[in-house]
C-alpha positions in Angstrom: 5.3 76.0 -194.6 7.9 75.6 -197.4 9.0 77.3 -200.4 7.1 75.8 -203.0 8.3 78.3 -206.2 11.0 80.3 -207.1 11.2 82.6 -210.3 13.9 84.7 -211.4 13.4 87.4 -213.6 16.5 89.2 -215.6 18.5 87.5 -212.9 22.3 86.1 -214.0 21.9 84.2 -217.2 18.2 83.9 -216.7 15.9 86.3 -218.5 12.6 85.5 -220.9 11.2 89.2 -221.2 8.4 89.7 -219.2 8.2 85.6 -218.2 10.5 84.2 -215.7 13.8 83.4 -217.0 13.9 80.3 -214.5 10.7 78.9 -212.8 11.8 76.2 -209.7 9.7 74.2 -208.3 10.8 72.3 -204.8 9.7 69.9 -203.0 8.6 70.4 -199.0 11.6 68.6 -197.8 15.0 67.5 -199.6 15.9 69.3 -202.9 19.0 68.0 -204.4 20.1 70.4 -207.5 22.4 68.8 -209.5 23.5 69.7 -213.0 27.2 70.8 -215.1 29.4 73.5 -213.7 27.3 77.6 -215.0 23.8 75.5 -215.3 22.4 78.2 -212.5 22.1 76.0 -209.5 24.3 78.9 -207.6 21.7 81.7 -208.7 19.1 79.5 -207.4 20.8 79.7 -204.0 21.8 83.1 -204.4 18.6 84.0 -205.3 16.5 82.8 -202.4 19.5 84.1 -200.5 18.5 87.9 -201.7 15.2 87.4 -201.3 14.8 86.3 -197.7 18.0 87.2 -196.1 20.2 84.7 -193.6 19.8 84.2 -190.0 23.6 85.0 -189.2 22.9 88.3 -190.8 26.1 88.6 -193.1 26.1 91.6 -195.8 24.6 90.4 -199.2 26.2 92.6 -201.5 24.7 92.8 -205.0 27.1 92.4 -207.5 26.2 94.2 -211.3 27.0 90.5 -212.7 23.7 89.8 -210.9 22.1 91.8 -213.6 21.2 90.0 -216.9 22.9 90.6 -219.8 22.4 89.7 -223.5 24.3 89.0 -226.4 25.5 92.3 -227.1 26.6 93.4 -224.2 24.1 95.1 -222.6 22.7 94.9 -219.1 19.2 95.5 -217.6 18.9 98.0 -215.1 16.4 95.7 -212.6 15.8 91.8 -211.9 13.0 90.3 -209.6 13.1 87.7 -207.7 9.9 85.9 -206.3 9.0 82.9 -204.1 5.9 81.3 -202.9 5.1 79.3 -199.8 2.8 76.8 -199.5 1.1 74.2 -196.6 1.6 77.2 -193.7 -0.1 76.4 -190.6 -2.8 78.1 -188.6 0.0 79.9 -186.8 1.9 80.8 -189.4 -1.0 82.2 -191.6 -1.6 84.4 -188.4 1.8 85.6 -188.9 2.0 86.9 -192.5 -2.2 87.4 -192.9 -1.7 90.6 -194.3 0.1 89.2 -196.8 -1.9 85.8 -197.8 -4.1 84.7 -200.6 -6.1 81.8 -201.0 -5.0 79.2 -203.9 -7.2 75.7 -203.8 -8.8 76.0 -200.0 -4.9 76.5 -199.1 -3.2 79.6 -198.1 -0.2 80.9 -199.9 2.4 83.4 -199.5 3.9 85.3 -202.1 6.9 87.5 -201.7 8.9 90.0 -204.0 11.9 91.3 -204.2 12.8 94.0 -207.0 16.6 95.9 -207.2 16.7 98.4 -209.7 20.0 100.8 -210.7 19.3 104.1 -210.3 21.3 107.0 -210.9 20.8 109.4 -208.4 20.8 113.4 -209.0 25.3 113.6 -208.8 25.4 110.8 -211.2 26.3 108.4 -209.0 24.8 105.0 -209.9 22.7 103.1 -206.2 20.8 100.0 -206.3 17.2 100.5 -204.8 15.7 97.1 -203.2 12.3 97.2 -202.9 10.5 93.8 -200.5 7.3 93.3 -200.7 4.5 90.1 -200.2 0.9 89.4 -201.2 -1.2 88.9 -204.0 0.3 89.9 -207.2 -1.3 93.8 -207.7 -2.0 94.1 -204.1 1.5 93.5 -203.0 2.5 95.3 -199.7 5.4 96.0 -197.6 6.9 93.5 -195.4 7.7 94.1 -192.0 11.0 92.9 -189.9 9.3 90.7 -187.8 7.6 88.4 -191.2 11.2 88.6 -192.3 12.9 86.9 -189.8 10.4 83.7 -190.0 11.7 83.3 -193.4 15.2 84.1 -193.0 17.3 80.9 -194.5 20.5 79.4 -193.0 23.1 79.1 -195.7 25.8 77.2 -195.7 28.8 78.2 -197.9 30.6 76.5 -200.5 33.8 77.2 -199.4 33.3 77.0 -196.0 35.6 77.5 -192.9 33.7 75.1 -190.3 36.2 76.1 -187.5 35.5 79.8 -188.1 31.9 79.5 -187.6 31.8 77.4 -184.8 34.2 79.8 -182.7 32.3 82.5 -180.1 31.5 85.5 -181.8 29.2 88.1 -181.4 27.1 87.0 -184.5 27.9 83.6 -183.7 25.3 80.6 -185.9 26.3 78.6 -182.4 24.2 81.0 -180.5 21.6 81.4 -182.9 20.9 77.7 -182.7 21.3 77.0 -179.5 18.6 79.8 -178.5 15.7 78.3 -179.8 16.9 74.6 -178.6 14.3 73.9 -175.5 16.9 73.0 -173.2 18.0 76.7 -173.2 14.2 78.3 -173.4 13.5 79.9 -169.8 10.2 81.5 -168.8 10.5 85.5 -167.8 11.9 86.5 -164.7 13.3 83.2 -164.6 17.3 82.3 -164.5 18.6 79.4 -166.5 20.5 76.9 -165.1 23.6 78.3 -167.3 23.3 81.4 -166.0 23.3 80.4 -162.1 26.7 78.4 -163.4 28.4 81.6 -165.1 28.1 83.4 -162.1 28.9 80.9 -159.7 31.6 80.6 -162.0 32.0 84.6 -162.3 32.1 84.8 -158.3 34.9 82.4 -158.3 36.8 84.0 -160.8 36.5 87.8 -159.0 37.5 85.8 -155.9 40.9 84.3 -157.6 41.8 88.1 -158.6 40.8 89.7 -156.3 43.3 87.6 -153.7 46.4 89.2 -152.1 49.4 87.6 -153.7 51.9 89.9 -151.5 52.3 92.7 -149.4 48.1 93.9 -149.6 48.4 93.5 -153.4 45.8 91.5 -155.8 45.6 92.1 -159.7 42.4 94.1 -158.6 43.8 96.7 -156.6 46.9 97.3 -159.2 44.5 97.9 -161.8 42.1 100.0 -159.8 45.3 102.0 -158.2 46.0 102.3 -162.5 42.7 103.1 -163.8 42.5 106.3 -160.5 45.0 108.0 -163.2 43.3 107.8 -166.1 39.5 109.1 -164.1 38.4 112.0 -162.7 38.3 112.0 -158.4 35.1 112.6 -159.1 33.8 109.2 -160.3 32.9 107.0 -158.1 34.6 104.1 -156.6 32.8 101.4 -158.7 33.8 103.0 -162.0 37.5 102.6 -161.3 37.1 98.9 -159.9 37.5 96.4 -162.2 35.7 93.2 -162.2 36.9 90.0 -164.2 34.0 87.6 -165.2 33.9 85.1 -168.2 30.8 86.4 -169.4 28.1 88.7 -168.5 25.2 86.4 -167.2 22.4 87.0 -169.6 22.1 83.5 -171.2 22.0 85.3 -174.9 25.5 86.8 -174.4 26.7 82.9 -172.7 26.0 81.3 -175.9 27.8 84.1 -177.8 30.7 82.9 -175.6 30.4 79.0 -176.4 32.9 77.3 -178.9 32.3 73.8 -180.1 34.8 71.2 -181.7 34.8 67.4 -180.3 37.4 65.4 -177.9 39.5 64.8 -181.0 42.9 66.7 -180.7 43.7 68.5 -184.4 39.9 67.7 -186.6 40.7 68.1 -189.7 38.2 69.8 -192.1 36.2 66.8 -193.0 35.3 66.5 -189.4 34.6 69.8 -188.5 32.7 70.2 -191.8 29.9 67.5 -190.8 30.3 68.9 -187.1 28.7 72.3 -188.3 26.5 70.5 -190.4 25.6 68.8 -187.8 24.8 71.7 -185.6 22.7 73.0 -188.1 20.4 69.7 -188.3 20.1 70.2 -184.1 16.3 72.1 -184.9 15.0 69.9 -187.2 12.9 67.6 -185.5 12.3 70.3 -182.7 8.1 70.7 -182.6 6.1 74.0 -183.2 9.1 75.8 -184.7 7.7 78.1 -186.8 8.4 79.6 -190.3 10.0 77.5 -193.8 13.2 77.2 -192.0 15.5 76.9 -195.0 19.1 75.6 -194.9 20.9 76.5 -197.8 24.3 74.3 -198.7 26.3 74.8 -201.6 28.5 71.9 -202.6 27.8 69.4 -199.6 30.1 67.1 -200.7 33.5 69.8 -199.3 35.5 68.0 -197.1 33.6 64.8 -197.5 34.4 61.5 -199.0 32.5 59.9 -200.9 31.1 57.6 -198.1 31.1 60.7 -195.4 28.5 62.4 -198.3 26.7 59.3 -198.0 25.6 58.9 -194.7 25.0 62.7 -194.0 22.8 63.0 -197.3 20.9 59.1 -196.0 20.9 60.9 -192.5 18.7 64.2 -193.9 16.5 62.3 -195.9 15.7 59.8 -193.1 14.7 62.6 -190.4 12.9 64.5 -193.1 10.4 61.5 -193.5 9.5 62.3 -189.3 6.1 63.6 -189.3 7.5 66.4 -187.2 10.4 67.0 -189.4 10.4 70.8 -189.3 12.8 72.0 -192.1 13.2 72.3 -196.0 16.7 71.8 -197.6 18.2 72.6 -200.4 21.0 71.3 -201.8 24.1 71.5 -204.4 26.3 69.2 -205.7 28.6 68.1 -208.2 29.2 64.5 -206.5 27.9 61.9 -208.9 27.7 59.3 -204.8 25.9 61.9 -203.7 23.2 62.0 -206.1 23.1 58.4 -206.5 22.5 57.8 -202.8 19.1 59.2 -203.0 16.0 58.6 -204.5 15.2 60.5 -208.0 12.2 61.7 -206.7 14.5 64.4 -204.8 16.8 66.0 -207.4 15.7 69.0 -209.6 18.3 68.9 -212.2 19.3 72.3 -214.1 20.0 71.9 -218.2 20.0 74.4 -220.4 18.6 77.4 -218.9 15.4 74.7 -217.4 15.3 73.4 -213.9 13.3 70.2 -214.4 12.6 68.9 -211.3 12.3 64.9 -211.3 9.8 64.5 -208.2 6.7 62.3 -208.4 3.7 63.7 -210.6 6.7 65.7 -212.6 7.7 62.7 -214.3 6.3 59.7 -216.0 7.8 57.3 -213.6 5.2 55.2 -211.8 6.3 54.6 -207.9 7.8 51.1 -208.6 10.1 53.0 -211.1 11.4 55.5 -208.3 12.0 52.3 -205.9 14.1 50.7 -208.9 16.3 53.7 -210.0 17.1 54.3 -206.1 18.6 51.2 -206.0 20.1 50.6 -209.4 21.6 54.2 -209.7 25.2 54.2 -208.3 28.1 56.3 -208.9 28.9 55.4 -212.3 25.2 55.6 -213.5 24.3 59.0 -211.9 26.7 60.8 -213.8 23.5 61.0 -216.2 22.4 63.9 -214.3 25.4 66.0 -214.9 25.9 65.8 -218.6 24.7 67.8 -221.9 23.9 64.5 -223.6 23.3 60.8 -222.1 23.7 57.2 -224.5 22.0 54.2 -222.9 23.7 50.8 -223.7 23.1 47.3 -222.6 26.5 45.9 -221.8 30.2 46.5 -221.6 30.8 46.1 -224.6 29.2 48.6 -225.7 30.2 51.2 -222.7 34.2 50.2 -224.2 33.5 50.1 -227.6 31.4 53.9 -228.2 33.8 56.0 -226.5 36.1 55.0 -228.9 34.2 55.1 -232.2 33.1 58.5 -231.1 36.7 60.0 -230.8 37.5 58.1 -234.4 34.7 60.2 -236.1 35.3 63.3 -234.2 32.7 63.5 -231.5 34.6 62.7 -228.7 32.2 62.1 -225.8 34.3 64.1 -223.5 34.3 67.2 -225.6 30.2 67.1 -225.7 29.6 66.1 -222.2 28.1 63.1 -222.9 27.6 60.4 -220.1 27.9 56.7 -221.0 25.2 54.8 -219.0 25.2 51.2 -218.7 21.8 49.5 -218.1 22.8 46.2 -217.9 19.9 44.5 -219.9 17.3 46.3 -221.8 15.1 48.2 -219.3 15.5 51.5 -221.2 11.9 52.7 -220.5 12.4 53.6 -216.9 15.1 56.1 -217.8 13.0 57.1 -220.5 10.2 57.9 -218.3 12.7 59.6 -216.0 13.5 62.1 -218.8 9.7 62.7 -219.9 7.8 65.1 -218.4 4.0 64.0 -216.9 3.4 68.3 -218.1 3.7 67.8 -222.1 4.8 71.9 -222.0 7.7 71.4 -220.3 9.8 68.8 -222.6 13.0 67.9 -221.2 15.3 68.9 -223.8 18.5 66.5 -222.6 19.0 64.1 -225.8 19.4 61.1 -224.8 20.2 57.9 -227.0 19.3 54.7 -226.7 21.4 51.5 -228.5 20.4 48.3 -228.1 20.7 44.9 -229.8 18.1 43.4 -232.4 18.4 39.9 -230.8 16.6 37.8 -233.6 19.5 35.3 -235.1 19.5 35.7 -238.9 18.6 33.4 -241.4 22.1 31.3 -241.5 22.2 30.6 -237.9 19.0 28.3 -238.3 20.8 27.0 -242.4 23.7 25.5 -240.0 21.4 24.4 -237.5 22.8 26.3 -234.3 18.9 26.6 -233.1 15.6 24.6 -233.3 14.0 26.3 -236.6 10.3 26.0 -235.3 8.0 29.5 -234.5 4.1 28.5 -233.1 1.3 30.0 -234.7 -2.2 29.3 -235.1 -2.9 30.8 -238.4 -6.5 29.8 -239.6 -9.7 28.5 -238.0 -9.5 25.2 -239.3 -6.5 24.4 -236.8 -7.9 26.0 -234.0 -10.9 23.6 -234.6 -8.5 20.8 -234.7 -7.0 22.2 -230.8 -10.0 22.6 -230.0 -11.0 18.4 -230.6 -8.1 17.9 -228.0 -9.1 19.7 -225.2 -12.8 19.5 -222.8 -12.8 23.0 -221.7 -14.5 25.5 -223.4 -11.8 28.0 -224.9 -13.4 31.0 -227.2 -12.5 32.0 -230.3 -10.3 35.1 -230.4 -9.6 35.8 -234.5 -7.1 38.9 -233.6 -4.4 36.5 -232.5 -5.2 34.4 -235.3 -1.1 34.5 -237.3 0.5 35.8 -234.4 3.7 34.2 -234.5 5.6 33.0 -230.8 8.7 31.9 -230.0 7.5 29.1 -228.0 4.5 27.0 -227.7 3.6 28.2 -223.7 3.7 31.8 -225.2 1.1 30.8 -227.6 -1.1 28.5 -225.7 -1.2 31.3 -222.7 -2.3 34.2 -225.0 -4.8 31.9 -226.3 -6.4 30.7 -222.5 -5.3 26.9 -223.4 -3.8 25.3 -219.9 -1.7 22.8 -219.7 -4.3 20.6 -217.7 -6.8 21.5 -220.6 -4.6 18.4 -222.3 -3.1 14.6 -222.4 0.3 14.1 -222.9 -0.7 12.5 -226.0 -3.0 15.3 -226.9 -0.4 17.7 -226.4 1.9 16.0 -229.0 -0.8 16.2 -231.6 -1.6 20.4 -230.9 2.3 21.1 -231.3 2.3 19.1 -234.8 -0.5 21.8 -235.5 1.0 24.9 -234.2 4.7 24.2 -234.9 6.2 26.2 -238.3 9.1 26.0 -240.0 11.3 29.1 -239.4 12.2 30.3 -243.1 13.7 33.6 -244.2 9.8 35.4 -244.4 9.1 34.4 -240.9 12.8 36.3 -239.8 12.2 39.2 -242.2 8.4 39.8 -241.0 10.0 38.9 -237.2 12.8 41.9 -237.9 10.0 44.4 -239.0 7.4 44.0 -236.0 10.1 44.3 -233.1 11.0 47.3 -234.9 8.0 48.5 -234.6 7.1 47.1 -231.4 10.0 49.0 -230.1 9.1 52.3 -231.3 5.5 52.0 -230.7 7.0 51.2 -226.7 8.6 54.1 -226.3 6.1 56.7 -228.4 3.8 57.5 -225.5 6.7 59.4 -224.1 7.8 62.7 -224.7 11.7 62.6 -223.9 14.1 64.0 -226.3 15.2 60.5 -227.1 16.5 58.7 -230.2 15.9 54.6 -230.5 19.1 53.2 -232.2 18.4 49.4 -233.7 21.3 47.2 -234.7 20.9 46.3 -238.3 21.1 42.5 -237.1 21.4 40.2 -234.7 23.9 41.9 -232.0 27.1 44.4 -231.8 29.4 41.7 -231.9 27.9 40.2 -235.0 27.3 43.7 -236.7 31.2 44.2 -236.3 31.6 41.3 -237.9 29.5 42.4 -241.1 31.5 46.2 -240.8 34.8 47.8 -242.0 36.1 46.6 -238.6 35.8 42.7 -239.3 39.4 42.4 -239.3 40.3 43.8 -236.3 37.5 42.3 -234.4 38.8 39.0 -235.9 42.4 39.5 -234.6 41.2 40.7 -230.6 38.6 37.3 -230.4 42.0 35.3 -231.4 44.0 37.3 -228.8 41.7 36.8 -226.0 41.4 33.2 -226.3 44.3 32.6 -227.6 47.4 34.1 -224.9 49.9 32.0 -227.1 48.8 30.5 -230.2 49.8 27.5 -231.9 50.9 27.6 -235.2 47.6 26.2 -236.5 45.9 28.4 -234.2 48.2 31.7 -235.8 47.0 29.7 -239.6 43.3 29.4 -238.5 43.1 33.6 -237.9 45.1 34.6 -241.2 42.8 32.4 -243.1 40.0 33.5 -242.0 41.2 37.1 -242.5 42.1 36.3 -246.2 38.6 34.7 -246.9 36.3 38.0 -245.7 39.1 40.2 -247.9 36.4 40.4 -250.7 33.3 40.7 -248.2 32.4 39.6 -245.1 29.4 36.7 -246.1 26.6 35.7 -243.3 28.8 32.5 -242.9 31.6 34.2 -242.4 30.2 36.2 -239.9 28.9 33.7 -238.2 32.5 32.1 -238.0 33.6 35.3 -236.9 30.9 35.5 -234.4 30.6 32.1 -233.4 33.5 32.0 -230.0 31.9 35.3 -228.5 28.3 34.0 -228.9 29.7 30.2 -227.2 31.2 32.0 -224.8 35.1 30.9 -225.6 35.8 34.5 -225.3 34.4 37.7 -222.7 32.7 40.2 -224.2 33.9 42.9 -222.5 37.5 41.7 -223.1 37.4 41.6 -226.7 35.9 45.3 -226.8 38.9 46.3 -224.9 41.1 44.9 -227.2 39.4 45.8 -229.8 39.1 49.3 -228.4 43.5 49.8 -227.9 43.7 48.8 -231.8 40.9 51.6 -233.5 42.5 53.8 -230.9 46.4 53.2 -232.0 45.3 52.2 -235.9 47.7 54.7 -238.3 45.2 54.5 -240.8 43.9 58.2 -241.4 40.5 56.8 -243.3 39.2 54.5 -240.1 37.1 57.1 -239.0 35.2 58.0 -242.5 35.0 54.2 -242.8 33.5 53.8 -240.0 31.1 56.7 -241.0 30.3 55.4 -244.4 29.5 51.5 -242.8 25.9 50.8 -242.7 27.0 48.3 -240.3 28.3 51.3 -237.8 25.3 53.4 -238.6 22.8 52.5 -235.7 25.9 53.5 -233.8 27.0 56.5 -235.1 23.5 58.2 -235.2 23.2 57.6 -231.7 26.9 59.7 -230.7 25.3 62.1 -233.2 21.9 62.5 -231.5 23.2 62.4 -228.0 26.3 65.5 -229.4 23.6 67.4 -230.9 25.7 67.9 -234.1 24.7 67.0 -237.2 27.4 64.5 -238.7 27.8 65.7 -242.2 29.1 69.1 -240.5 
């Protein structure tokens, strides 16, 4: 079985009248909730804390900032808190059948915890909890021994791994080891640790019990002691003291047991997955009955970032066992951490929502949970801690937004907006990750995407950078003339009749024409047919339908995202056309150039005087022209670039910058992504 559903009613931050103020769903395994610091993933633990109890038994004291309170101050006088288990075995359904009901030909489990202040008849203010389980209406108590199948382990955020791994009477230690087969024994049977405490015990009594001089032993001093402190009445046993090491029922041995490793002086790191590691000792044990929860806030204490690794790979692997008996749920603020595991695992809290990313909850096919696992890393998985996310293709644009957003006063830092770098165009898996497959439950996160037009305007072709030829078949005449080149039968298809392609395989493939279905000579004659000349129409018509394209792509889903277009070509060259020209001019000459020549130096101030009354298409292409050959990295100029907006005296940059239509594709997406409305 496994907690399938948490809701929290009036509980912290989270209240929605008589709905739950947070609804959680988990998955049966490995729950990963991740999220900024006060998004609620601590009432989450808290609250399934309250509701079940822990196995080491520790006080849970119910603080009145537990209680919900509004705007104005004031606090309700109860919360709720409610869970639901799903997939219980036969045996476990025998345990809590009082208690069931029947959802889909499955049982279920409900249970519900209510505190309410009360103020008894002195005045004096008591909180009243109030357990119960079963069927909402016909809910009933629940008795201690259904309690302790459910009771969680919990692992603190703070916590002292050397404390809890000392003896103690309510030592976790003990509590594991118990149900570990190697120390179950059948009734009336000894354990083998037993026979060795008191082998060990006898041994002991022997060593004080010996005569170190003149008929003395520690014994009889002590006894000859204690005969002053008794009454002559007692009898001769009560005033002889026996030394042991422990009493020999196996429960109070493991209360005895410490446990550190052959390392002199752990430090906490090591101790820290020590305990941890302790705790995982049950989970592939068979038949052990019950949800058996482990709680841990902030995993990551104590851990390096390659330490979190291979203990967060290490759960997830021997969860996967078929006989994997255990459900974990997890905390963390470490970006490695939540990039080390597969989406499908995380339930990410934002704004008051827990939206859990599991398969069936998003619109991410399985290929798309394989591809994320493997191209999330550290620097990428920051996505799931921030109020606002911007998806860019390159470098340049990861150097160059930060930048612009602190010149027009929406620094990204300030909104908790994460930068993510996709390295291409494959925006529509993280798309998907952030639309929900339940239309009801929109994932409110806004989330911008920028990415490059990448059709060359009209002048590249005027100065012949690129062949100026589209393929199209564009009436029925010329397919008739195709079709007197070819022997196969190819049908007539009149919607793709116009459609315009960048190259002739693109066309002849849409169209079922092989290349086998032609001579070399024949071939010749079909490209004089299908071959157009590229004119300013063709670019203008080419400009709309990606547009369009594009945002017909990405309309079938339902995330709170905003498609940013550059007005032409690429960043590079749009900075060329904007307020910016100048300086974008003067970092390409400094990154090729480390020491100019004095032509070299005349070259850059001439080309700066020319764009002083406009930047034109040629000039921009001029400007353009060493990044797009490659003379000059991309990345390097942004960072150039980047130092001279950041240190420019000018006080107007940033209005500029706002007022360039250039800029604008740029600047809507730092305002979609801040949720702030720029002319505020």
């Amino acid at each position: 079985m496994y907690l399938e559903t948490l809701n929290l009613y009036n509980f912290r931050k989270f209240s929605k009248g008589d709905q739950p103020g947070l609804t959680v769903k988990f998955n049966d395994k490995l729950n990963l909730l991740v999220g900024e610091n006060d998004s609620g993933k601590t009432a989450i633990i808290d609250g399934i804390r309250y509701l079940l109890g822990v196995v080491s038994d520790e006080y849970i004291k119910i603080q009145n900032e537990d209680f919900y309170r509004n705007e104005d101050g004031e606090t309700v006088t109860n919360f709720q808190i409610e869970g639901v288990f799903a997939d219980l075995s036969e045996q476990e359904a025998g345990a809590f059948l009082e208690w069931l009901s029947i959802k889909e030909d499955t049982y279920e489990l409900r249970v519900y915890l209510t505190v309410d202040k009360i103020t008894d008849y002195l005045g004096k203010e008591t909180l009243d909890f109030n357990l119960k389980a079963g069927p909402k209406g016909a809910e009933s108590r629940l008795e201690k021994v259904a309690k302790e199948i459910l009771k969680t382990t919990y692992l603190k955020p703070l916590r002292d791994a050397s404390q809890e791994l000392k003896p103690g009477l309510r030592s976790r230690l003990a509590q594991i080891l118990r149900y570990h087969p190697a120390l179950k024994k059948e009734v009336g049977e000894e354990h083998q640790l037993e026979t060795v405490v008191k082998d060990a015990n006898s041994k002991i009594e022997n060593f004080f019990g010996e005569i170190y001089q003149d008929e003395k032993s520690i014994v009889t001093d002590l006894k000859e002691l204690l005969k002053n402190f008794f009454s002559k009445r007692d009898s001769d046993d009560k005033v002889t003291p026996v030394f042991e090491v422990a009493q020999t029922d196996l429960n109070d041995i493991l209360r005895k047991l410490g446990l550190t490793t052959k390392e002199i002086n752990n430090g906490l790191g090591s101790l820290n997955v020590l305990f941890i590691a302790t705790e995982l000792l049950l989970l592939n044990i068979e038949n052990n009955m019950g949800p058996n929860i482990t709680l841990i806030e902030e995993i990551e204490a104590h851990l390096h970032p390659q330490a979190q690794y291979r203990l967060i790979k290490y759960i997830e692997l021997q969860l996967k066992k078929a006989k994997a008996n255990g459900q974990f749920i997890i905390t963390t603020h470490s970006p490695s951490l939540a990039a080390s595991i597969s989406p499908e695992y995380i339930v990410q809290l934002y704004e008051e929502n827990a939206y859990e990313l599991s398969k069936g909850s998003t619109m991410l096919e399985d290929e798309d949970y394989e591809f994320l696992k493997r191209f999330l890393d550290a620097t990428k998985s920051n996505l799931f801690f921030a109020k606002g996310i911007i998806f860019v293709e390159g470098d340049s644009e990861s150097l160059l937004i930060p930048v612009i957003a602190e010149l027009i006063g929406l620094p990204l830092h300030e909104y908790g907006i994460s930068i993510v770098n996709v390295n291409g165009t494959s925006f529509e898996r993280y798309i998907k990750l952030f639309s929900r497959a339940d239309d009801g439950n929109k994932f409110k996160l806004p989330v911008s995407v920028i990415t490059d037009l990448d059709i060359k305007p009209w002048i590249y072709y005027e100065k012949g950078w690129g062949k100026d030829y589209y393929y199209s078949i564009e009436t029925k005449k010329e397919y008739e003339e195709i079709k007197k080149n070819i022997s196969k039968e190819i049908g007539f298809n009149e919607d793709l009749l116009g459609r315009r392609y960048n190259t002739a395989p693109q066309l002849l493939t849409e169209w079922g024409f092989k290349g086998n279905d032609f001579s070399e000579a024949d071939k010749k004659e079909v490209i004089k047919i299908i071959a157009k000349a590229i004119d300013e129409d063709y670019l203008t018509e080419k400009i709309t339908r990606k547009k369009s394209d594009l945002c017909n792509k990405y309309s079938i889903y339902n995330a709170e995202y905003r498609l940013c277009i550059a007005k032409e070509w690429t960043l590079e060259y749009c900075l060329a056309k904007s307020c910016l020209s100048v300086m974008l001019i003067e970092s390409i000459f400094e990154c090729r150039y480390k020491k100019p020549t004095k032509v070299e130096q005349q070259e850059k101030e001439d080309l700066i005087a020319e764009i002083q009354g406009g930047v034109s298409d040629e000039k921009a292409l001029e400007i353009f022209k060493p990044v797009h050959k490659k003379n000059v990295s991309k990345a390097e100029v942004a960072q150039v670039l980047g130092y001279k907006l950041l240190n420019d005296s000018s006080k107007n940059l940033g209005r500029e910058i706002l007022k360039d239509t250039y800029l604008k594709y740029i600047v809507e997406a730092i305002q979609h992504a801040s949720g702030v409305d720029i002319d505020d």
